[in-house]
TORKOL-4160 file (C-alpha; in steps of 0.2 Angstrom, whole numbers, padded with zeros to 4 digits, m for minus):
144
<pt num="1" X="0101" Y="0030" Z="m0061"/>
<pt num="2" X="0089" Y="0024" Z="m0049"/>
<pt num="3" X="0074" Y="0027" Z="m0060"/>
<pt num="4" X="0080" Y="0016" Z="m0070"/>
<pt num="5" X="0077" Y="0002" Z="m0060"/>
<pt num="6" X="0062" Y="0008" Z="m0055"/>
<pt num="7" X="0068" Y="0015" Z="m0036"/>
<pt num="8" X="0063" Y="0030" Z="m0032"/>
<pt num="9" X="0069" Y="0041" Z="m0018"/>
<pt num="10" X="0060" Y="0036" Z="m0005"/>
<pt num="11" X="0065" Y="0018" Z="m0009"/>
<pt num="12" X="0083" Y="0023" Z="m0009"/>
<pt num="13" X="0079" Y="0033" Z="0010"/>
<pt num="14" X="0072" Y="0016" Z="0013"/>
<pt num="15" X="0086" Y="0006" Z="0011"/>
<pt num="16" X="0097" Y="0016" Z="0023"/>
<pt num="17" X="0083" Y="0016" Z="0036"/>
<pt num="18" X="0079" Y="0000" Z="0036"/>
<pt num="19" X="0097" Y="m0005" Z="0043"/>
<pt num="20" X="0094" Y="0003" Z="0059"/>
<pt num="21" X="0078" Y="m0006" Z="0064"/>
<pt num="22" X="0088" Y="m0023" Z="0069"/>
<pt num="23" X="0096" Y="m0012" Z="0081"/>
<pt num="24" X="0081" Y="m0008" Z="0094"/>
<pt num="25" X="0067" Y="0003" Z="0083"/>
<pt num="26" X="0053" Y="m0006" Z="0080"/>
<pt num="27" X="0043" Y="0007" Z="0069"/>
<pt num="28" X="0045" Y="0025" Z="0062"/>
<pt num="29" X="0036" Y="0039" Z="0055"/>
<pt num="30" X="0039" Y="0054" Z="0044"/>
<pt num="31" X="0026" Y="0064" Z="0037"/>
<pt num="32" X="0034" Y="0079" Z="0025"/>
<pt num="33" X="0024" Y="0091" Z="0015"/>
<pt num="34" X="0030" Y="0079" Z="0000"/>
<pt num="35" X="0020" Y="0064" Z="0006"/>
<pt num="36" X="0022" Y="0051" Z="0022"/>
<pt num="37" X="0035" Y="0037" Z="0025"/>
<pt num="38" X="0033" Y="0023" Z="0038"/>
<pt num="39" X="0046" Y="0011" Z="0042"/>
<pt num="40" X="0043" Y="m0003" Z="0053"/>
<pt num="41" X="0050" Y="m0023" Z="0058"/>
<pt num="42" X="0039" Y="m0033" Z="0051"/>
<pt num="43" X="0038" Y="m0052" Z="0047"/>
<pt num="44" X="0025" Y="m0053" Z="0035"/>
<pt num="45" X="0021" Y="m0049" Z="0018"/>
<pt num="46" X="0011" Y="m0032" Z="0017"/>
<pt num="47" X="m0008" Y="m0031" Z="0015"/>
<pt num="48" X="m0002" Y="m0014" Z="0003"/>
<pt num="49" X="0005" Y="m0023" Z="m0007"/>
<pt num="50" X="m0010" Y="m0029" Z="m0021"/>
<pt num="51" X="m0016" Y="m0048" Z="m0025"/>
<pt num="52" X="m0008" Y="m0049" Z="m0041"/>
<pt num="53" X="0008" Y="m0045" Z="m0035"/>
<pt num="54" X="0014" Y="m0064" Z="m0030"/>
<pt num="55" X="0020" Y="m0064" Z="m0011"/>
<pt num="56" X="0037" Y="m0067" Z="m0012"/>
<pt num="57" X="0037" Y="m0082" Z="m0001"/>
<pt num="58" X="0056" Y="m0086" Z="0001"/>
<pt num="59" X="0068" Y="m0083" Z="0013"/>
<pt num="60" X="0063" Y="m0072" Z="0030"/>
<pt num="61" X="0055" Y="m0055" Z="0028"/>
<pt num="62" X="0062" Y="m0043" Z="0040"/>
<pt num="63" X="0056" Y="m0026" Z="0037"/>
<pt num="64" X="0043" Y="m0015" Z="0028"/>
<pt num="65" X="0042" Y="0000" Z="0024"/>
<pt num="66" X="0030" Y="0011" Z="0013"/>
<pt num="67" X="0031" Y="0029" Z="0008"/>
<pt num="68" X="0017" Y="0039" Z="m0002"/>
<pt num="69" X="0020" Y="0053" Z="m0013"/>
<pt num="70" X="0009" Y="0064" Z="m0024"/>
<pt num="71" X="0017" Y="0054" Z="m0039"/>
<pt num="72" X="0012" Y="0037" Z="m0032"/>
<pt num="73" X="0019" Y="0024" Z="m0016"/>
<pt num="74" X="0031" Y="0016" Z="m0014"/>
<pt num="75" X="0032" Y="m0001" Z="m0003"/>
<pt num="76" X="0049" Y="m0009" Z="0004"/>
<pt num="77" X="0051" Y="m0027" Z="0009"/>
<pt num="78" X="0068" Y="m0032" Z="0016"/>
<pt num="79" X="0072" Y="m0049" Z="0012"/>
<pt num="80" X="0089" Y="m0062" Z="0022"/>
<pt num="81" X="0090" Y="m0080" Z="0019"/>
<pt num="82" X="0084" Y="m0082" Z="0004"/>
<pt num="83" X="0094" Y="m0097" Z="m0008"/>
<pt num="84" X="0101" Y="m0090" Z="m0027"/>
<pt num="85" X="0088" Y="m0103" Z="m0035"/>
<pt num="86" X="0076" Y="m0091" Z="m0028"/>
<pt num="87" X="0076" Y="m0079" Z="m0040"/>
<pt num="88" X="0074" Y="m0088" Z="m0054"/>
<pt num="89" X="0057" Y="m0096" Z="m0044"/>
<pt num="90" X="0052" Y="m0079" Z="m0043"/>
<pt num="91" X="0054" Y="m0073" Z="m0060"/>
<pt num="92" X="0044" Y="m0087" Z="m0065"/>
<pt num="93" X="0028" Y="m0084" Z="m0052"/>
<pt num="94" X="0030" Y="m0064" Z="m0060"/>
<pt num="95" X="0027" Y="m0070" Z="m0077"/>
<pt num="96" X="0014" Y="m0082" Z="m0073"/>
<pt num="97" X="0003" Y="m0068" Z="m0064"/>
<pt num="98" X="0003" Y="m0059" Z="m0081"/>
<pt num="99" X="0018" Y="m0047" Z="m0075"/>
<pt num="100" X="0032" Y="m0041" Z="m0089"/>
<pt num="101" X="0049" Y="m0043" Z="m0087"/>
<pt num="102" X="0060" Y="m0029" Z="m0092"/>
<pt num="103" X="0074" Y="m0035" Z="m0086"/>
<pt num="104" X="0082" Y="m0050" Z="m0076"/>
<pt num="105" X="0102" Y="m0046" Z="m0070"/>
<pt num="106" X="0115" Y="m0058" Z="m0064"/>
<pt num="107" X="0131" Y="m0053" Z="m0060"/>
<pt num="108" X="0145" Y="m0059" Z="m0050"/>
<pt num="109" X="0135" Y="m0060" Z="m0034"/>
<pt num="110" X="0121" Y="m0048" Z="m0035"/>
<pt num="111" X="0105" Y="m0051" Z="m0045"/>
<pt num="112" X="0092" Y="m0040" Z="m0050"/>
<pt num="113" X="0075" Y="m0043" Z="m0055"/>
<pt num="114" X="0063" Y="m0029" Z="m0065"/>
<pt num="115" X="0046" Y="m0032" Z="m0070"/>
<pt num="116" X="0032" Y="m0022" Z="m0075"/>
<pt num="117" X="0012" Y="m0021" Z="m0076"/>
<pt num="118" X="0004" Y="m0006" Z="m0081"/>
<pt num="119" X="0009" Y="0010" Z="m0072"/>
<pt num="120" X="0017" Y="m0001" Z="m0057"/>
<pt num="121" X="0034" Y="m0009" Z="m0054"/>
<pt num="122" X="0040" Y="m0025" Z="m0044"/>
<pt num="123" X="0061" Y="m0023" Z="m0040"/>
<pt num="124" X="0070" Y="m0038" Z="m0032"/>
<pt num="125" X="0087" Y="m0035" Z="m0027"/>
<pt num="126" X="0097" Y="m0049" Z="m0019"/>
<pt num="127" X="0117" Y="m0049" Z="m0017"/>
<pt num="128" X="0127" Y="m0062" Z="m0009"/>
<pt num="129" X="0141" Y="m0074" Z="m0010"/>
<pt num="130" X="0138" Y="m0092" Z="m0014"/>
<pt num="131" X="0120" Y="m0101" Z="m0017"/>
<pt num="132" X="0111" Y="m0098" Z="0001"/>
<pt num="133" X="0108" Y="m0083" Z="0014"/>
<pt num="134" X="0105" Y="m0069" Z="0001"/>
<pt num="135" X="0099" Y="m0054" Z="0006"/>
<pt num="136" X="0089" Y="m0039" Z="m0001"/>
<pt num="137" X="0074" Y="m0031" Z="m0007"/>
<pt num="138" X="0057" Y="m0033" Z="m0017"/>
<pt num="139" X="0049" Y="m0014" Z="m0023"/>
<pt num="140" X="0033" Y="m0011" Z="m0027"/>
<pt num="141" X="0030" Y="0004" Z="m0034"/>
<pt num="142" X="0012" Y="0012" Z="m0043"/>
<pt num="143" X="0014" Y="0028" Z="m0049"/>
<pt num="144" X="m0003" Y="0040" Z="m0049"/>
């Protein structure tokens, strides 16, 4: 199911690490013999993340996190505040910067956004009630 969004694993083992960092943990580590995760508070969009992939400039970033597998990496950017409008602005900046989109979701109060480029992926995810203080997700993925 998650493939099918273009999440991976890892992203999914993101997500659920990602809600402890709020709580004290500033960065961690996990190297298995399947490839290497890193998680850590951040406030800035990653350098990983390549040029022409548009830094998603709305709202407050609040986590990073990038995992790297035989099959390609993964990186994670956990998103709050962001206004409902957003995601539309976003969509918008994706297609001008030559990316495809496969898909665009609204429904009740969640919105998902999936576009494509090659062998890569960009996922936003936002859920929230009313028009303002959304939070989320934006996926990169480039698979090998």
């Amino acid at each position: 199911m998650f493939k099918r969004y273009g999440l991976s694993a890892y992203a999914i083992v993101a997500i659920m690490v990602l809600s402890i960092l709020p709580m004290g943990c500033q960065k961690a580590d996990e190297k298995t013999g399947q490839g290497k995760m890193g998680i850590e508070a951040a406030t800035t969009w990653p350098g990983r993340i390549p040029t022409d992939v548009p830094k998603f400039t709305y709202g407050k970033i609040t986590a990073v996190s990038e995992s790297t597998t035989p099959k390609g990496t993964n990186v994670f950017v956990e998103v709050l505040d962001v206004d409902r409008a957003d995601f539309d602005k976003y969509q918008s900046v994706l297609t001008g910067a030559g990316w495809k989109i496969v898909s665009a979701t609204k429904t009740g109060d969640d919105l998902l956004l999936n576009a494509a480029k090659e062998k890569r992926t960009v996922v936003v995810s936002l859920s929230g009630k009313g028009d303002k203080w959304l939070t989320g997700s934006i996926s990169y993925t480039e698979e090998k």
